[in-house]
MITI-628574 format. One record per residue (C-alpha): residue number from 1; x, y, z; residue in three letters. Coordinates in nm, 3 decimals, always signed. Layout:
! residues N
@n: NUM xx: X yy: Y zz: Z res: ala
...
! end
This chain:
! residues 196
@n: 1 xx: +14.238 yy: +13.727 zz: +6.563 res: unk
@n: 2 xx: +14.546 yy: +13.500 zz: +6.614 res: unk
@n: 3 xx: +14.487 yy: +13.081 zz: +6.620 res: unk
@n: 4 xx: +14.761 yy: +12.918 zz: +6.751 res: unk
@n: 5 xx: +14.798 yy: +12.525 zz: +6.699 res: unk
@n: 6 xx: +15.079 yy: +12.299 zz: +6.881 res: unk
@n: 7 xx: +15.104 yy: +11.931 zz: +6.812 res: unk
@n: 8 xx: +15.315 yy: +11.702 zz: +7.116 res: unk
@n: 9 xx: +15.548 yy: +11.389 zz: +6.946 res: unk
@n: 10 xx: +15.241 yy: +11.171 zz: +6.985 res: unk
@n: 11 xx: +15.025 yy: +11.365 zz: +6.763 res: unk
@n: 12 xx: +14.778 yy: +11.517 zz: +7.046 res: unk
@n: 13 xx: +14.665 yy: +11.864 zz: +6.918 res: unk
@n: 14 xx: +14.611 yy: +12.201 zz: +7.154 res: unk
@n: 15 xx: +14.504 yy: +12.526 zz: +7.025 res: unk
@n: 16 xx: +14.418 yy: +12.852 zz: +7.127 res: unk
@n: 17 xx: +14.260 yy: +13.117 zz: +6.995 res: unk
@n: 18 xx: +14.218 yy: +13.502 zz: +7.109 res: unk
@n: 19 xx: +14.180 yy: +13.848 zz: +6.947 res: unk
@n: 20 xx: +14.308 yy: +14.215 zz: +7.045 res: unk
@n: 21 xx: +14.292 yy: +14.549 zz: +6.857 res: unk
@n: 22 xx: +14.527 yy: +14.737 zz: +6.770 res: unk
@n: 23 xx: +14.474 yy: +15.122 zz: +6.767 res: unk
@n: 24 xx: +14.484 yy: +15.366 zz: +7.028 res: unk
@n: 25 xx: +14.233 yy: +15.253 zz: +7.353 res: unk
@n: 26 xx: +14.011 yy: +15.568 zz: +7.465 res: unk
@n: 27 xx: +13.890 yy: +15.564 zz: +7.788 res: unk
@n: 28 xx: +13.688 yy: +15.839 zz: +8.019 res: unk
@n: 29 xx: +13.678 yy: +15.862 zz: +8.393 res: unk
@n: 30 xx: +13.365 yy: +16.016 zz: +8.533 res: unk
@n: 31 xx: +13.292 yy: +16.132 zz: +8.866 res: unk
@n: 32 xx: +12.931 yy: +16.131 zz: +9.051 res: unk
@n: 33 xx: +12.700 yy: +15.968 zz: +9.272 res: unk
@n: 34 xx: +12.489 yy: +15.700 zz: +9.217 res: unk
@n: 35 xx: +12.310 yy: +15.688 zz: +9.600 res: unk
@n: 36 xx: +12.164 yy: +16.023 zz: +9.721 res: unk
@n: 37 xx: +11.773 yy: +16.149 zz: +9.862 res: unk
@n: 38 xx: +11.655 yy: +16.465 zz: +9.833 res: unk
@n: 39 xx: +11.288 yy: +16.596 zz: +10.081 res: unk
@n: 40 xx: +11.070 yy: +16.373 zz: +9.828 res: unk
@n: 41 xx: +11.226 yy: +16.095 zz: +10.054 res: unk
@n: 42 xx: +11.463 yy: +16.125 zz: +10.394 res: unk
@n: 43 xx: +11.669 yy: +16.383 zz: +10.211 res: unk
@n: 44 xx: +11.698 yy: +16.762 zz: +10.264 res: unk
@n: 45 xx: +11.686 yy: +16.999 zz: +9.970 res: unk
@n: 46 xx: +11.466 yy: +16.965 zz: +9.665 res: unk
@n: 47 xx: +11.547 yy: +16.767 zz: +9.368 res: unk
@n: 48 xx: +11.654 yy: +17.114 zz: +9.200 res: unk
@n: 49 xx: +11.865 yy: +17.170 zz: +9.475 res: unk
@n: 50 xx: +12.004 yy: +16.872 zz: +9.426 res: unk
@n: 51 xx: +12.101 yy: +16.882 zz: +9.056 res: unk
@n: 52 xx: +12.181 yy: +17.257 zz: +9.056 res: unk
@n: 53 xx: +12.457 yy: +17.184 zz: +9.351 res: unk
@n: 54 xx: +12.566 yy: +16.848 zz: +9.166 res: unk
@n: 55 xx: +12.616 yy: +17.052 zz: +8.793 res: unk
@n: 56 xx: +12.726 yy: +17.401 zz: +8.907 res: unk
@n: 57 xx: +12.901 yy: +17.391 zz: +9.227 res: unk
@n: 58 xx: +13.045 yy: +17.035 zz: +9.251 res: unk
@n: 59 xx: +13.121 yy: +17.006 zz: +8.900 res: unk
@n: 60 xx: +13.078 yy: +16.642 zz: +8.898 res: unk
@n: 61 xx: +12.935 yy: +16.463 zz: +8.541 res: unk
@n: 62 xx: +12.624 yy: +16.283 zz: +8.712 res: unk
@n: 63 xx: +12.407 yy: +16.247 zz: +8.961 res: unk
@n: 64 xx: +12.151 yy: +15.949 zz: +9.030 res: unk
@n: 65 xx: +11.914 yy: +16.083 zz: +9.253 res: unk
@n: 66 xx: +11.715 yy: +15.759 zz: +9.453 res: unk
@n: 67 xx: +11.454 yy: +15.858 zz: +9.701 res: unk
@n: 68 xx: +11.307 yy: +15.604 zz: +9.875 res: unk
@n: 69 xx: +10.985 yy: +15.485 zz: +9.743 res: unk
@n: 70 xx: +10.776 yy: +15.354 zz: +10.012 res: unk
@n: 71 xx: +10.815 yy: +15.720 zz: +10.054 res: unk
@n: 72 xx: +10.657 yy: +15.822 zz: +9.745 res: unk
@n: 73 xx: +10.244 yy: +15.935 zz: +9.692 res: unk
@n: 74 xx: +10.043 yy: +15.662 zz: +9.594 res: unk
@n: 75 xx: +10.351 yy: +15.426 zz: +9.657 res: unk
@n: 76 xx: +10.104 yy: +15.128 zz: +9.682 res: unk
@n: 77 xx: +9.984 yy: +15.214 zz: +9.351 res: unk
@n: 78 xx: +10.286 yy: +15.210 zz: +9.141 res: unk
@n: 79 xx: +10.418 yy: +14.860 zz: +8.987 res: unk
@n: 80 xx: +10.800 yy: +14.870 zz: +8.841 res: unk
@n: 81 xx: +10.609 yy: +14.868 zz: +8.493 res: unk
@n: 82 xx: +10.437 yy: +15.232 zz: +8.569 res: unk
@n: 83 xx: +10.495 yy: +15.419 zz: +8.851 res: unk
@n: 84 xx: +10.261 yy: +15.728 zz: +8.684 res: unk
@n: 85 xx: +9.994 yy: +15.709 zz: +8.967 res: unk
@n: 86 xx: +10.313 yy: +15.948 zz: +9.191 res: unk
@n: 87 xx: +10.330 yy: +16.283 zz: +9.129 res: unk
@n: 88 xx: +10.627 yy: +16.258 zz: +9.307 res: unk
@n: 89 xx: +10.816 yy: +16.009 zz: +9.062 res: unk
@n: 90 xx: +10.692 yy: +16.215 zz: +8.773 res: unk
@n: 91 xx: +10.812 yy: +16.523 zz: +8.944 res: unk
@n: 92 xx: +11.162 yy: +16.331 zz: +8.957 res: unk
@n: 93 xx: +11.255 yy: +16.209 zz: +8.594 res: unk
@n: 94 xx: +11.070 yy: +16.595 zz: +8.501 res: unk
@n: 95 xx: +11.292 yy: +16.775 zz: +8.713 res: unk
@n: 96 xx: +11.623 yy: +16.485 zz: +8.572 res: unk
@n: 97 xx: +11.552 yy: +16.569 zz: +8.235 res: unk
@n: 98 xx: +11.609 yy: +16.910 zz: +8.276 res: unk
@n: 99 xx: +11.950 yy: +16.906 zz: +8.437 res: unk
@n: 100 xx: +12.063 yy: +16.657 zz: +8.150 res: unk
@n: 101 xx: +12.279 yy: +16.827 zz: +7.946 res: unk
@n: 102 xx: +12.464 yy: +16.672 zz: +7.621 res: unk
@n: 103 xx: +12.866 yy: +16.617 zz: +7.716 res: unk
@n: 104 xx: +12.825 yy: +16.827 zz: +8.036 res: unk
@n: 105 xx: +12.618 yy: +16.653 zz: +8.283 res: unk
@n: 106 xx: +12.404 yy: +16.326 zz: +8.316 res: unk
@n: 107 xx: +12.129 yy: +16.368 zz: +8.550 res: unk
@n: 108 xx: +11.914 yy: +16.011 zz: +8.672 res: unk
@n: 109 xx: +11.614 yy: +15.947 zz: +8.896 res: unk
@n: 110 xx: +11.601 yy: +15.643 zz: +9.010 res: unk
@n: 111 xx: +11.482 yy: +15.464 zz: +9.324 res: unk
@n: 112 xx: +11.551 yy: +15.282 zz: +9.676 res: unk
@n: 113 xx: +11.369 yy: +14.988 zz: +9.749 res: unk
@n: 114 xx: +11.436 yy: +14.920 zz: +10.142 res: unk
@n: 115 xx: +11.332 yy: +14.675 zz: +10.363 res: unk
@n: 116 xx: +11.418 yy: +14.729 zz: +10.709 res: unk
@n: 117 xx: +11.309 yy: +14.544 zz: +11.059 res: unk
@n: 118 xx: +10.909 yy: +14.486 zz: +11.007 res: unk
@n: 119 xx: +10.960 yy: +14.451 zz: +10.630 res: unk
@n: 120 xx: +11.210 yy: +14.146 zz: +10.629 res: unk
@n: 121 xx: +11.536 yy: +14.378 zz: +10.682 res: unk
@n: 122 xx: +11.646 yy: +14.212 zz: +10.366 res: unk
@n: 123 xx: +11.850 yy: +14.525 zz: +10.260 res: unk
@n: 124 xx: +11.823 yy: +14.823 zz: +10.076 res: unk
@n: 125 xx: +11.894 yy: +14.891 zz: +9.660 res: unk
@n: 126 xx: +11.887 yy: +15.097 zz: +9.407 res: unk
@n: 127 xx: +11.740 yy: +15.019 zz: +9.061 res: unk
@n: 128 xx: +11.789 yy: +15.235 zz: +8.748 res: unk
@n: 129 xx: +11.631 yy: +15.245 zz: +8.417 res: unk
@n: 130 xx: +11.294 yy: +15.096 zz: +8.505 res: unk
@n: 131 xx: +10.915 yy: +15.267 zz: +8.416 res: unk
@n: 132 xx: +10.802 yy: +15.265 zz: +8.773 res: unk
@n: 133 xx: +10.918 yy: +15.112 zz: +9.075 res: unk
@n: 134 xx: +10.812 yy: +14.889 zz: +9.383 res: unk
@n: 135 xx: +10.784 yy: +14.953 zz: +9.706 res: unk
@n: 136 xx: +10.811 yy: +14.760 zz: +10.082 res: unk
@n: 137 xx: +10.483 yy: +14.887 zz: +10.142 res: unk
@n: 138 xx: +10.322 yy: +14.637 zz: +9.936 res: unk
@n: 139 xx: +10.278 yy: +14.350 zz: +10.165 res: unk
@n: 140 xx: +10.344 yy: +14.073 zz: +9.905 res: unk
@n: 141 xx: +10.711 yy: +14.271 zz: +9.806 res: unk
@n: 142 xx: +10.948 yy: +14.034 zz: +9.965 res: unk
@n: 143 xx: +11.333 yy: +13.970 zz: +9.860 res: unk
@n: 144 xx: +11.230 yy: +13.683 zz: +9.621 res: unk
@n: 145 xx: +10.898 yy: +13.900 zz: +9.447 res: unk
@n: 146 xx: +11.114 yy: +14.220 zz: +9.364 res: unk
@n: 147 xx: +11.378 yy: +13.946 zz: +9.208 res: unk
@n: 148 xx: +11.102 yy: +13.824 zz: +9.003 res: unk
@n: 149 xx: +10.947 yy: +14.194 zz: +8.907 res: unk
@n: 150 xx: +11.327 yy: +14.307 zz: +8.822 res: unk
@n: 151 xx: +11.348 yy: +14.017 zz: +8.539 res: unk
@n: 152 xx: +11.013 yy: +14.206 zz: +8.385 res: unk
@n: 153 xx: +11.227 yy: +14.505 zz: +8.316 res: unk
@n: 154 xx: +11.573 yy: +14.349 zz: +8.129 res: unk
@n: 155 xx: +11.694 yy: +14.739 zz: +8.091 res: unk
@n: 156 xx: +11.733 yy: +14.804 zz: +8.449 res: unk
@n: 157 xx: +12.040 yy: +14.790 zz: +8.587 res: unk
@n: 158 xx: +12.052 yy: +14.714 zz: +9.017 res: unk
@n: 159 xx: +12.279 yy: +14.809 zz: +9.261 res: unk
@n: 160 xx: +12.323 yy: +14.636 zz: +9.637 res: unk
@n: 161 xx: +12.366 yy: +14.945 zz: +9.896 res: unk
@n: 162 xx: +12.558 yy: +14.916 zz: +10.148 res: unk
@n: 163 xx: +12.521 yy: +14.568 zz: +10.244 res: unk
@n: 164 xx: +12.607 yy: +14.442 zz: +10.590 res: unk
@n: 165 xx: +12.434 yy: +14.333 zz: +10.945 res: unk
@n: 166 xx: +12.334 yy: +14.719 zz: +10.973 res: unk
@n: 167 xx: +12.113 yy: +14.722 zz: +10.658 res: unk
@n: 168 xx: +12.112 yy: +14.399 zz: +10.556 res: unk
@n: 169 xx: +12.304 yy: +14.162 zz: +10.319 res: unk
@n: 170 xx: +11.983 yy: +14.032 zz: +10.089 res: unk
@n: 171 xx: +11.984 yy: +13.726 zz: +10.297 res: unk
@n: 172 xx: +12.339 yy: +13.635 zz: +10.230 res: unk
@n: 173 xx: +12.304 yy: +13.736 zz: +9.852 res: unk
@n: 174 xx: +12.099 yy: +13.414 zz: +9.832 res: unk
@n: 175 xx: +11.845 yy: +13.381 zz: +9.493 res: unk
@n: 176 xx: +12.129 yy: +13.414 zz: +9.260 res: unk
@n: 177 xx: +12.035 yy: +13.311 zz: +8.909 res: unk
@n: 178 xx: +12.242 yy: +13.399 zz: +8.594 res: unk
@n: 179 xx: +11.941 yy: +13.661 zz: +8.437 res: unk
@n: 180 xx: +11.950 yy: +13.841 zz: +8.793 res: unk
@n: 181 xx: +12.306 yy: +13.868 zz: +8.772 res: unk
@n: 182 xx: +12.248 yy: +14.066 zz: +8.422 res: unk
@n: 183 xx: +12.025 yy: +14.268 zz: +8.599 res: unk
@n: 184 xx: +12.219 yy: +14.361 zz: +8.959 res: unk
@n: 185 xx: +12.556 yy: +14.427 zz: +8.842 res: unk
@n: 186 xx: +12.676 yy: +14.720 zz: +9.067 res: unk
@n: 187 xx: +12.717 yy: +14.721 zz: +9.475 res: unk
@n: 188 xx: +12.809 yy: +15.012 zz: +9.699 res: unk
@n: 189 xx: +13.110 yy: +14.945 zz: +9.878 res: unk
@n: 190 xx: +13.074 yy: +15.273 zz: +10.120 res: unk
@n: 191 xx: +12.856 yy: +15.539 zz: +10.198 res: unk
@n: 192 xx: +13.019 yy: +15.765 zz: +10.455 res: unk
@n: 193 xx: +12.802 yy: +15.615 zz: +10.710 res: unk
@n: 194 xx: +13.114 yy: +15.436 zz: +10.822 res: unk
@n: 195 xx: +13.143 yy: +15.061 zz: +10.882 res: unk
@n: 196 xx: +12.882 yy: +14.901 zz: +10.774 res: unk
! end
């Protein structure tokens, strides 16, 4: 840590302080996907499928697979506290745990949450990391509710998809509060659906 002090010729004071390390910086790229579906959602191929082509063919470190959940059994259900009333989010984080694989490959299931025309068309996003997981089909699950049932879970991480007058931009990214912007910290800047 360095302090530095500087005094002008009529005694006014001015300091700064900052810190570095010094050593050798170690840093790792990995490549993946954090956006994909699989048939438990508007997806083709199973969730095996899916994690068997992502670890043994494309040799990429992870894969975050994030079906849509108003697509999900007993969707209406769930709650983003315990989403164990779906077979079909069980079946996911099951299937992720076995692809995970210690310095070889990170397998995640996650979810979508999308809102589209009758639903408010505020825009569709992933959310990691969470016990269970919401879902438009819950009438009360606007933009502003899901906000509030994302600060319930402060180990989830969010992530905007594709945002744009095709999907939708979240309402302008309106709602922004500093513990929500601990919580959706990532936003997906294409999708190979192509201008969006």
């Amino acid at each position: 840590s360095i302090k530095a002090e500087i005094k002008d010729i009529y005694g006014n004071l001015g300091s700064k302080e900052w810190s570095f390390n010094v050593g050798a910086r170690t840093k790792n790229l990995y490549y993946g996907q954090l956006h994909s579906h699989t048939n438990l959602s508007d997806g083709t191929g199973s969730i095996d499928e899916a994690y068997q082509y992502a670890k043994n063919v494309a040799n990429v470190d992870f894969l975050a697979v994030t079906d849509h959940s108003n697509w999900f059994d007993n969707d209406t259900k769930g709650t983003i506290a315990d989403g164990s009333a779906s077979s079909e989010w069980k079946l996911g984080h099951q299937t992720a745990d076995n692809y995970n694989s210690d310095n070889e490959f990170v397998a995640v299931y996650a979810y979508e949450m999308t809102w589209s025309g009758s639903t408010g068309g505020y825009g569709h996003m992933n959310t990691f990391n969470t016990p269970g997981f919401e879902t438009r089909t819950n009438s009360a699950m606007n933009l502003k509710a899901y906000y509030a049932a994302l600060k319930t879970q402060p180990q989830s991480i969010s992530m905007f998809n594709h945002p744009g007058k095709t999907f939708g931009d979240f309402e302008d990214f309106a709602h922004y509060d500093k513990e929500l912007g601990k919580l959706i910290t990532l936003i997906e800047v294409g999708n190979g659906e192509g201008a969006v």
